[in-house]
N, C-alpha and C positions, 0 to 999 in steps of 0.2 A: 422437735424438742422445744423445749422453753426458748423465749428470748435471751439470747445472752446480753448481762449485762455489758453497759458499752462504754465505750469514755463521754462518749453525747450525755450520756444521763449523770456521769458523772461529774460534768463539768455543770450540767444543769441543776442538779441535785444543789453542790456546793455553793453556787450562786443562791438556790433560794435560802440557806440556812443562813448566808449573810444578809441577805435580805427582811430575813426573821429576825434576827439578830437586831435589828435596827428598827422593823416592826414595833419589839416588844419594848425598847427604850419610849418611841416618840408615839404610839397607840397602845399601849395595852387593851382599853377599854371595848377597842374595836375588834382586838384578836379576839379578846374573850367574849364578847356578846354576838359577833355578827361570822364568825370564821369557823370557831373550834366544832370538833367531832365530837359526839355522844359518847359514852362508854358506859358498861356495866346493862347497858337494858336487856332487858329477855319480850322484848316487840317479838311478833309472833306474824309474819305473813301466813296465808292459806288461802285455797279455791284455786279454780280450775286456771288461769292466768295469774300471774304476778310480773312487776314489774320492779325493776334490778336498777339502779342507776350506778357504774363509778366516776369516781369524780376525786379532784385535788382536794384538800382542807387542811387544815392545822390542827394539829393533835397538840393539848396541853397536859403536860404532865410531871405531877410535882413540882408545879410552881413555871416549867420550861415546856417551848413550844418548839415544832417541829411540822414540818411538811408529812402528810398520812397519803393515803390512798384506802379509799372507806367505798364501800357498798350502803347505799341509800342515807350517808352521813354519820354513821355509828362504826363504831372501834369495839370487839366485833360485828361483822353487821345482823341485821334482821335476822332472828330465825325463823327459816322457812320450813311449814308445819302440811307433810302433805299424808294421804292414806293412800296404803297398799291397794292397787290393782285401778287406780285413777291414771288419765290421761293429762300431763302435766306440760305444762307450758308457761315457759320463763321468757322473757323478751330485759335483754340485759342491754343495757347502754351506753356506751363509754365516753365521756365528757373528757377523759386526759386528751394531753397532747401525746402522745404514743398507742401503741398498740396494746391490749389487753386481752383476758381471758379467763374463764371460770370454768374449772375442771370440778365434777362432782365427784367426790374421794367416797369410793368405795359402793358406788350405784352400777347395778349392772343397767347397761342402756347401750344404743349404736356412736360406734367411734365416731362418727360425725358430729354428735353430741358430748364427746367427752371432754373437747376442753383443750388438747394441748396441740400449741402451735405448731407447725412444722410435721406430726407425727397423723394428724389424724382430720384438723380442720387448719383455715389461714388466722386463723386468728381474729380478735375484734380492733377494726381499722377506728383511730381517731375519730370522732363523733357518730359509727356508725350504730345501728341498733342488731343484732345478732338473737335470733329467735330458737332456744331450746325448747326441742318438743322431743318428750319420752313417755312410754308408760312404766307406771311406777311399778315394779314385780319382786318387791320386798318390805320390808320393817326393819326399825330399830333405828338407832342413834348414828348419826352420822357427819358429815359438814361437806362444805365446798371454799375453794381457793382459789386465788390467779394459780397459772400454769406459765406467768411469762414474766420475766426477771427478776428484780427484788420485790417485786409487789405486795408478797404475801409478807415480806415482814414489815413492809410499811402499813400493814394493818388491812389488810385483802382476803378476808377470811370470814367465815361465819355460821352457826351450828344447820343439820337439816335434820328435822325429827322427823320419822314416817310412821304413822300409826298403825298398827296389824289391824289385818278386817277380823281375828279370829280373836277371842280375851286373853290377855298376856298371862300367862301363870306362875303370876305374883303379883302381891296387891301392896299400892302407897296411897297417900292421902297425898302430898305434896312432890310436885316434878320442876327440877332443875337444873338447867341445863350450867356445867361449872366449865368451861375454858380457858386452856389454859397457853400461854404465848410469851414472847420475847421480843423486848422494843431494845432499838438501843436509839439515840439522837447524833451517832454517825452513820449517814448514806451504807444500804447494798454494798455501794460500790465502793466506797473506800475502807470498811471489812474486810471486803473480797482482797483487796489489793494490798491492805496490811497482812495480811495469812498469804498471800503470795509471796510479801518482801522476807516473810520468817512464820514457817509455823506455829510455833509457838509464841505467837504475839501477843496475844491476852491471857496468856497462863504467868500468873503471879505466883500460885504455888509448887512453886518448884520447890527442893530439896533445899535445904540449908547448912550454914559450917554447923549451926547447932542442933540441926537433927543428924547430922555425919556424926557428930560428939553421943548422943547418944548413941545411935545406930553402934559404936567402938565400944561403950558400955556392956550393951546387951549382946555385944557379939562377942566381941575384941578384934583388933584394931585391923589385922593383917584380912579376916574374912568381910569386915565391914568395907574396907579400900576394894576389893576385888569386887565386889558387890556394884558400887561405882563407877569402876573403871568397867566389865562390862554391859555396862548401861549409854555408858557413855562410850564403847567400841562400838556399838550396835547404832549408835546416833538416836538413840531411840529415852522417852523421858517416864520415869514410872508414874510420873503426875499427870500425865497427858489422857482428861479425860473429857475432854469438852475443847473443843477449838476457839470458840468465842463462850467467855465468859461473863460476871458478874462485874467485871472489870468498866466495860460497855454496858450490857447490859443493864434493863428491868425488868424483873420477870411481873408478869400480869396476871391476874384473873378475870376472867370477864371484861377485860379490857384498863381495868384500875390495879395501880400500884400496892405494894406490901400496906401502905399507908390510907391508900381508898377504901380498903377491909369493903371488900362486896358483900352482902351478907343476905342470906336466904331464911327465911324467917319458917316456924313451924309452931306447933302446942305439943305439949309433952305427951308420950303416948304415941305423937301421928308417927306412920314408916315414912322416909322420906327419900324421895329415889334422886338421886344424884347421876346425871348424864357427862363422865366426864373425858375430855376433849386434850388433846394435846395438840394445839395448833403452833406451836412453835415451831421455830424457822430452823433451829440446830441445837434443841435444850432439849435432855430427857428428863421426866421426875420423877419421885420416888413421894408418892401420896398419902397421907394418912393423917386422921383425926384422932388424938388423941383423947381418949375417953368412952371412944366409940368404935364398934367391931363392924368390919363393911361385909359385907354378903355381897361377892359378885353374880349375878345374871347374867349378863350379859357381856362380850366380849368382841371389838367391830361390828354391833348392829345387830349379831345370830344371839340366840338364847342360849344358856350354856348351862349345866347342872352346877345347883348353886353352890359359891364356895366362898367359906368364910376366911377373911383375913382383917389382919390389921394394917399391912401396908402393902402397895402395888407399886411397881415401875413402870412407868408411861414413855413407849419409848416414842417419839416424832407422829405421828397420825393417825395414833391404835387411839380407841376410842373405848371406855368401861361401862359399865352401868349397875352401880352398886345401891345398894338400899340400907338406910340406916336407921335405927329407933331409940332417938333421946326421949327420955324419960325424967330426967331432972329440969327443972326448970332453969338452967343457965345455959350459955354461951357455949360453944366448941370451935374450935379453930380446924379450917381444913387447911394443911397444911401439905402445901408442895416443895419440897429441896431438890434442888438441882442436883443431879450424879455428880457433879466434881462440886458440889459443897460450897461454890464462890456465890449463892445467894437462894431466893426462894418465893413464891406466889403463895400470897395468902387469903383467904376469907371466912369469911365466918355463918354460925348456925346459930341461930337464936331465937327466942322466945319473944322479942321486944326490938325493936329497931335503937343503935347507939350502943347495943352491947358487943363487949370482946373478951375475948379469955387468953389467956395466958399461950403466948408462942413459944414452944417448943427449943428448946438448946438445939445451937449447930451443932453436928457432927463432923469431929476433923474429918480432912478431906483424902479419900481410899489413897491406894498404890497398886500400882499394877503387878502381878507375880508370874511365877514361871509357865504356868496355864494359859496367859494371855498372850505366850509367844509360841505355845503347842510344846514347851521343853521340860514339861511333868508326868509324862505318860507312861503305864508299867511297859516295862519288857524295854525300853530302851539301856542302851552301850554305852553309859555313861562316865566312865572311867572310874566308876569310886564313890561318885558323886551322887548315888541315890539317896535317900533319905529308908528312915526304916518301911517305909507302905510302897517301898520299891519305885516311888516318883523322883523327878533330880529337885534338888534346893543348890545353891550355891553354897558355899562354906560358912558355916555360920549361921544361913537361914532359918527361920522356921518353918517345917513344912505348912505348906496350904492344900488343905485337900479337896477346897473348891464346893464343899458341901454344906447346907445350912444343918445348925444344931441345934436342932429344931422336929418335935413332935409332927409325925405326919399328919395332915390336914383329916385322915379319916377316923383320925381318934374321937369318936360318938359323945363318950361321955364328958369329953374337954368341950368339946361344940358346945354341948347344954349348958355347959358350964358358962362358958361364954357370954349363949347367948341370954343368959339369965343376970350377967354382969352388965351387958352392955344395952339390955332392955329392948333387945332385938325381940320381934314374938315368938315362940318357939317353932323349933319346925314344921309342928305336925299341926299348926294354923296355917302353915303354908298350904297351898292346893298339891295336891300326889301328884307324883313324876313317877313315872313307871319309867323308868331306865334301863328296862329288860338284862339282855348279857354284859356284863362290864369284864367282862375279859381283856386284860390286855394283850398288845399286837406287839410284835417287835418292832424295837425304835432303829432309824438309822442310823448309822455311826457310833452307834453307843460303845463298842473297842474302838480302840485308837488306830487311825490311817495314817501310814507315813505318804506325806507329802513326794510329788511324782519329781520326775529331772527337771521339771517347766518350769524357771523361775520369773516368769512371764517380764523379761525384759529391762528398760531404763526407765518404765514406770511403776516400777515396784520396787518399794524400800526391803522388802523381807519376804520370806515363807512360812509360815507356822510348820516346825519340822513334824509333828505330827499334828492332825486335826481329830475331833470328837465329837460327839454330839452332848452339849451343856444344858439341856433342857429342862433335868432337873437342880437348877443353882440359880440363886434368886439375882447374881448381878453381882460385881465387883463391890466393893461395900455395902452390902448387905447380907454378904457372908453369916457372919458373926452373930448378926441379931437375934434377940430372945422373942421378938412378936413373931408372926406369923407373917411369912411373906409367902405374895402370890407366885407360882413356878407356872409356867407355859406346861409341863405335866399334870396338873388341878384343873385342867381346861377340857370340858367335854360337853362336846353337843347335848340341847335336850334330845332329842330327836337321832337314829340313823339314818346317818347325811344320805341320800339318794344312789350316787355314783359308788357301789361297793365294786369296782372292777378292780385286781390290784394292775402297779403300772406295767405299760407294753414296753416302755424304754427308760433310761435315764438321762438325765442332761446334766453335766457339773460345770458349776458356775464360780471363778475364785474371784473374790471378795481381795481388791488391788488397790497400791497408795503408796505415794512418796510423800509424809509429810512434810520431809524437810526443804522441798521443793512444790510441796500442795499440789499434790496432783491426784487423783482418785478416780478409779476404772472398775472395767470386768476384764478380767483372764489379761491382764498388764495394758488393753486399750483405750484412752478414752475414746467416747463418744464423735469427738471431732474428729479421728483419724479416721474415720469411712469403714465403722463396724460393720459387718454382714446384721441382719437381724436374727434372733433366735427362732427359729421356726417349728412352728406346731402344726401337725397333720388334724384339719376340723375330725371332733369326734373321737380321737384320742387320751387314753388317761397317761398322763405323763407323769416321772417323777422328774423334780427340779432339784437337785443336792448344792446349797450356799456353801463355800469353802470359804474361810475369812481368814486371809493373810495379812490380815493389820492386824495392829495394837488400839484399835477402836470397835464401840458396836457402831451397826451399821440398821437403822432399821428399813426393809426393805417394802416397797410398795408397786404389786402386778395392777396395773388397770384392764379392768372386766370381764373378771376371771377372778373367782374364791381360788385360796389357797387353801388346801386341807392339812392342817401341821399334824405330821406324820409323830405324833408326844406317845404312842403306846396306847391311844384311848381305843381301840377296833374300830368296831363300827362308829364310833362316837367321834372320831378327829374332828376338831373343832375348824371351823372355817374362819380365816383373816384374811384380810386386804393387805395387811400389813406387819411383818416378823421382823424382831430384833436378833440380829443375829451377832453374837460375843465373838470377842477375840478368840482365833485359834478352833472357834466352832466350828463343826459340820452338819447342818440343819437341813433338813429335806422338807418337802412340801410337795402332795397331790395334786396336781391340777387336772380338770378335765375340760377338754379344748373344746368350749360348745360356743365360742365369738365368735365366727369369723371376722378378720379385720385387724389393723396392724394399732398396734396398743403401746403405751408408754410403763416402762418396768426401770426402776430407780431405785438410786438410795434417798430418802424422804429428809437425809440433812441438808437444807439448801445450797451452800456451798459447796458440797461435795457431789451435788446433782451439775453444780453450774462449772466445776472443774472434771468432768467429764463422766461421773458414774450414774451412766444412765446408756438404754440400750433402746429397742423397738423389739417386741414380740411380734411378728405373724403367724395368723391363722389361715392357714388356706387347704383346702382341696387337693393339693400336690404333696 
């Protein structure tokens, strides 16, 4: 597994920030000219060798400097640009004082190559040089990270474009790569250790006496208290939707502040394909330009049959690639907000360098409802307490039925419409996609599963009494919206994926957590209590079923091995590295075991990997 963070780093950590601290009073001139990290560049490594360096530096941001951890000096670093069916050779070299390591997120290659400590290689030892050699046996958009403590939010990240040897089937003039990330200027480790002393340590938006007063308004008084009180019988927070917040936090684009505006420049007319990255450390966002309609292609790095929308949720490591076409001669703001609404990553599209447009109103920030605890489900014994669509509400409630209200995505003649607003080209200048049968397949979980007797123990806060599969519901606040949001069901390969076997077995996997004590597992264990591994027979198609018995999404990340999310497309399941899986959900995913080799499988929010939810997959022979 990763390096767990330690108190060494944290005692070291805290020293240099004082040290900083005293820097920036008696040298500025030196922080800023001869120390600080690059940000925002789109540097472009390529060829048969490339050379990696990490190393200390100072990150300034907003005026305030801080200790980084940078790949070849840049915040994010280099991107490295290579092509499908090349022999690739990285030689990375560690300069910290500690051990390091670069896991390539979402490259299939040999576990000895993949990066993560403990599970597959030793690691990269203090000043040594560590030589990845793989051949490259895909395309599309992608990145790489440490795999070892806080590294990766001290700025340890950085994009990896692979070029297809075949012509991509869709055409832009302009490619850019948009990443997106979370700084705060408090240490890994004293994060970690504040969400240890109280979960909710950086949620500022909690409930108030004066939205209690409303809430008695629109209820009346007696169902608004009961509402309340069990919220607060349960220990559980309906605000709780992000662990570290905006509080700490700054969310990033390409490595510069709200305030940096990174800005990708174009001429009116060009398409312009947008590569975009969630490299954040525990931040999901929910993306969109306002003015402009995104056409998804692409989906973790696979082609995907295109789909038009106006906003996406980005959950931790999933990776998009949308294509857009301004037609007016101004500015557009791409805009990323945070799921819990405590702040936002911004930048800009433009015609001219120095231009910005207009940012977007916050949206207050969601609530969680009786869906994200599994206690909305038809056919349950509710005593009374159903609502009319036979799901429960508490007294007072208004039901939620968890569905957007919202035009299905296949409405032809809104598309046109669309794309005629938003100066997309129209379809049929797109290259033909023969998509042969689009029948769908039956989804898993799609009726509601009562939860078994296994309340898996003292590290788990709760059960979802029933679980379901949410595949088609764009996300806790996003409910409600009038644009077009992307659904994990809009998602279908160009292409039938290869492996049509259906699966030989099933594995169910429950998604475990005590937030009130930060603790977070699989099937109630973490990781440090001496988990067996999840084991795969080579050659096998498996099915894997996520149960999520928290009040959190959790997005999941299998190394070296596609997941096929099992969303209803047939033949067409689209393939991820990595799936958000909702409160109370029951999500399945294909896999078919052609690694041999013991793999690293995780929750992709950092501190929820480094408080125990993370496991080892093996492939073997037996």
């Amino acid at each position: 597994m990763n390096d767990i963070i330690s108190r060494r780093l944290l005692l070291k950590r805290a020293t240099a920030l004082g040290v900083l601290a005293t820097m920036e009073r008696l040298a500025p001139a030196y922080a800023l000219t001869r120390t600080t990290a690059d940000s925002g560049s789109q540097t472009a490594l390529s060829g048969d060798v490339i050379d990696l360096t990490i190393s200390e530096q100072l990150f300034r941001l907003d005026g305030r400097l801080a200790p980084a951890i940078t790949i070849n000096g840049t915040i994010p670093g280099p991107i490295i640009r290579l092509k499908e069916g090349q022999s690739a050779t990285l030689r990375v070299t560690n300069r910290l004082e500690e051990s390091s390591s670069i896991h390539w997120h979402g490259l299939l290659l040999p576990p000895a190559v993949d990066g993560v400590p403990g599970v597959s290689f030793a690691g990269i030892k203090p000043g040594a040089t560590f030589t990845y050699r793989f051949a490259v046996k895909q395309s599309g958009t992608y990145w790489f990270h440490s795999h070892s403590g806080g590294q990766e939010l001290l700025g340890m990240y950085a994009p990896m474009i692979i070029d297809p040897v075949e012509p991509e089937p869709f055409r832009y003039e302009r490619d850019y790569v948009v990443m997106l990330s979370d700084w705060s200027f408090d240490s890994p480790e004293t994060l970690l250790s504040n969400l240890k002393k109280q979960g909710g340590y950086y949620n500022f938006q909690k409930r108030t006496a004066g939205e209690f007063l409303t809430d008695v308004r629109r209820m009346g008084f007696w169902p608004a208290l009961q509402n309340y009180l069990m919220w607060d019988q349960m220990r559980m927070d309906p605000t709780d939707f992000a662990d570290v917040t905006g509080y700490t936090f700054t969310y990033l684009m390409n490595g510069l502040s709200p305030g940096g505006n990174w800005t990708g420049l174009f001429r009116p007319g060009e398409r312009v394909r947008l590569r975009l990255i969630n490299a954040a450390s525990m931040t999901l966002y929910d993306v969109r330009i306002p003015g402009l309609t995104m056409t998804v292609v692409q989906a973790d790095g696979q082609n995907v049959q295109p789909v038009m929308v106006d906003e996406l949720r980005m959950g931790v490591a999933e990776t998009y690639d949308v294509i857009v076409g301004p037609v007016e001669d101004r500015a557009y703001t791409i805009f990323a907000e945070t799921m819990d609404r405590s702040g936002y990553a911004r930048g800009t599209l433009a015609p001219h360098e120095g231009m910005s447009a207009e940012i977007p109103a916050r949206r207050p920030r969601p609530l969680r409802a009786m869906e994200d605890m599994g206690m909305s489900m038809e056919g349950m014994d509710m005593g009374g307490m159903k609502d009319s669509h036979g799901g429960m509400t508490m007294p007072g409630m208004e039901p939620s039925g968890g569905t957007q209200k919202m035009k299905p995505l296949d409405d032809h003649s809104s598309m046109e419409h669309r794309q005629h607003d938003s100066g997309m080209p129209p379809m049929q200048d797109m290259p033909a996609i023969d998509a042969g049968d689009q029948s769908r397949s039956p989804i898993p979980g799609a009726e509601p599963v009562k939860h078994g007797p296994d309340d898996h123990g003292s590290g788990n806060q709760a059960v979802a009494g029933y679980s379901q599969n949410r595949l088609g519901e764009p996300g806790r606040g996003l409910e409600d919206s009038e644009r077009r949001v992307l659904l994990y069901t809009d998602l279908k390969s160009l292409t039938p994926y290869p492996d049509q076997r259906a699966p030989e077995r099933e594995i169910e996997i429950h998604l475990t957590g005590h937030m009130n004590r930060y603790m977070w597992s699989f099937d109630g264990k973490k990781y440090s209590e001496g988990t067996e591994p999840i084991r795969f027979r080579y050659g096998e198609r498996v099915r894997v079923t996520f149960v999520n018995d928290t009040m959190m999404e959790h997005p999941l990340h299998l190394h070296g091995m596609w997941m096929h999310l099992e969303n209803g497309a047939g033949a067409y399941l689209p393939r991820k590295h990595t799936v958000i899986v909702k409160p109370a959900e029951r999500l399945s995913v294909a896999i078919s075991a052609d690694a041999p080799g013991r793999w690293a499988f995780h929750c992709h929010l950092l501190f929820h990997m480094d408080a125990g939810m993370f496991r080892v997959v093996e492939v073997s022979n037996e």
